[in-house]
C-alpha positions, 0 to 999 in steps of 0.5 A: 307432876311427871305427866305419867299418862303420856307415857302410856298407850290408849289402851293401857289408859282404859284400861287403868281408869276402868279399874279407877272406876271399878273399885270407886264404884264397888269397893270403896264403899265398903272396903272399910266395913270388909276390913273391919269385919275381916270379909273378903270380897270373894263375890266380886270375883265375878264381876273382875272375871266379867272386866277381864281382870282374872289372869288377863296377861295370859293368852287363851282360854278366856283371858283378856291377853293384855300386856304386863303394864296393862296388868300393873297398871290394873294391880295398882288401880286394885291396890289403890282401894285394898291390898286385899283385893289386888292380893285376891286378884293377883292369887288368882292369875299370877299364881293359880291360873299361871301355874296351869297356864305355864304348866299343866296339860291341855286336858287341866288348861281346858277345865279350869283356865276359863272358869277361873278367868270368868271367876266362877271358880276361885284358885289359891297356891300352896307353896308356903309352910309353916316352918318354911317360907323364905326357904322353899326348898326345905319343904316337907309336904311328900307326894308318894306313889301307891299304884297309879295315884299320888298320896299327899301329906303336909301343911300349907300356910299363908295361903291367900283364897285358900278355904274360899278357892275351888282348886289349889295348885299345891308344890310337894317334895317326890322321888323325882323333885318338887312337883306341883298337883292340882287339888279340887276342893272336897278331895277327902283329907284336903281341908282349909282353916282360915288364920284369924285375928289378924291386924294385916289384909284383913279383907282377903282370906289367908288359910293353912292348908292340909293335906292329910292322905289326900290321893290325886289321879297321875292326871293331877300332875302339871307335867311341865314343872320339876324342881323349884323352878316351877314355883319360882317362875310363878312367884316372879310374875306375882311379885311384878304386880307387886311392883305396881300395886304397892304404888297404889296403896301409896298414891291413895294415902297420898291423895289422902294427905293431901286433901285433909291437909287442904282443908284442917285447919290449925293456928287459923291456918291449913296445915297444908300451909306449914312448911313441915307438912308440905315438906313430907308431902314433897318428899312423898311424891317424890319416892311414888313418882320414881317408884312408878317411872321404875314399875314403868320401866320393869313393864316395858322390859317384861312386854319385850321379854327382857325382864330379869328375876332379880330387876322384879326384886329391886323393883318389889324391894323399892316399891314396897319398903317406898310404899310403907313409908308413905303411908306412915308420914301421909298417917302423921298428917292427919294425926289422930285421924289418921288412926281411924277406919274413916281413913284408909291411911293406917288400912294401908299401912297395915296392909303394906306390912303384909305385902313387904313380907309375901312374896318375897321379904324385903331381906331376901330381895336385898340378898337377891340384889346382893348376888346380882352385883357380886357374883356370891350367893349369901343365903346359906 
């Protein structure tokens, strides 16, 4: 209805209904089954390194080197067929890649950057503990010195890819801040379980890591990151694609909506047809059409290198709090059908508790917005 494709390029067209096709062709099939039987789809990775998706806003090394929109645009066509595919995606090139890319030395950049953007190797981040998440700075995960090496000892928790990824950029308190250290999977004392029984993002693997007198060479040290800054810096450009990708999930329930409505009938009628129902579809679009005008707009001020952290939260605070609630009117709609696999409303709705938790809860977003207006940090 706003003629959204107009305001983008040729190329972030292409670019966005080759991700359209992509997840029609590969994963709607079988999304539900993934979801259902709690899979990952981890033997995808391939194929989205083989598209360019796998870090493709970062330069070099074998990546696409697309613009932000371009990214969003493909986090939200990602997002359209499951937050757990996009989060898979999303891992691998905001968190993982991008902490190499941003901050290891060439001599990391080279070995891992383009097996992971080929996706013939898979990353994760471990930053998260189990006793903190939204306070990272109180982490207890210690990295000591003994001779020339680092000896790491903590837990991780939340971590997506974990027990499927071949390295994990991995944040520990030292002597001299917070640094980050690259860990290979089979590095003895470093082992990952995956969290079972989950009702959220169940096609994608989520593991606690631990790090039990794991020792690492100096050389697994990113030498560009100290303090939290580091992992700050990573977790902002997953949150932008977040920013888009919960719009995904949203326009997919929405279409969803629309469709069934069209076509149920109820008191010799299409419910599309009652002004109850087209009042909820109304409203809908409505909230995703200004939630995409404002991922657009945070996309054109990261390209021109004028994005703020605390716009990427009002952007995720709004996207995503917009996002889940529609999913929920959209579920109304096709009532008791709407609470059924055959769907993928109620998968979305789920999914999007998930993503309204990570990376940031919708609470620290709105404390972020908070200081931004007044000046005073209410944190702590």
């Amino acid at each position: 209805m706003l003629d959204f494709d107009s305001l983008l390029t040729d190329e972030e067209r292409l670019i966005q209904h080759t991700v359209r096709d992509f997840v029609a062709d590969r994963v709607r099939p079988a999304i539900a089954e993934w979801f259902e039987q709690g899979v990952s789809p981890v033997e995808l990775a391939p194929e989205l390194g083989k598209l360019g998706l796998l870090g493709m806003h970062l330069t070099g090394y074998g990546c696409a080197g697309t613009n932000a929109v371009s990214y969003g645009l493909a986090c939200l066509e990602l997002e359209a067929g499951d937050s757990g595919l996009r989060s898979l995606v999303s891992v691998q090139g905001s968190l993982s890649m991008y902490s190499i890319w941003k901050y290891g030395s060439e001599e990391q950049k080279q070995e891992w950057l383009p097996r992971l953007a080929a996706g013939q190797a898979l990353g994760c981040f471990g930053l998260t503990e189990p006793d903190f998440g939204s306070n990272p700075a109180g982490m207890r995960t210690r990295a000591e010195r003994s001779g020339t090496d680092w000896v790491l000892t903590g837990n991780k928790m939340w971590i997506t890819n974990g027990s499927v990824a071949d390295v994990a950029t991995v944040w520990a308190r030292t002597d001299d801040g917070i640094r980050g250290f690259l860990v290979p999977r089979g590095t003895p004392g470093f082992t990952a379980s995956d969290v079972r029984h989950k009702l959220s993002l169940r096609a994608s693997t989520t593991s606690e890591l631990t790090l039990d007198g794991v020792r690492l060479p100096e050389s697994a040290m990113l030498p560009h990151a100290r303090g939290l800054a580091g992992p700050l810096g990573c977790l902002n450009e997953a949150r932008f694609g977040i920013v888009f990708g919960a719009l995904g999930a949203a326009r997919d329930c929405l279409n969803t909506a629309i469709e069934y409505a069209t076509t149920r009938i109820q008191f010799d009628r299409p419910i599309a047809g009652f002004q109850l129902t087209q009042a909820k579809l109304a409203d809908a679009s409505l909230e995703l059409y200004k939630g995409l005008l404002l991922a657009l707009h945070l996309g054109r001020l990261k390209d021109d290198g004028k994005l703020r952290a605390e716009q990427v939260s009002l952007g995720k605070l709004n996207n995503v709090r917009e996002a889940i609630e529609i999913a929920r009117t959209c579920r109304t709609i096709l009532g008791g059908s709407g609470i059924t696999l055959e769907y993928p409303i109620l998968r979305h709705a789920n999914n999007l508790e998930s993503v309204l938790t990570y990376e940031g809860t919708s609470e620290v977003h709105q404390l972020v917005v908070g200081q931004a207006l007044t000046g005073i940090a209410a944190f702590r």
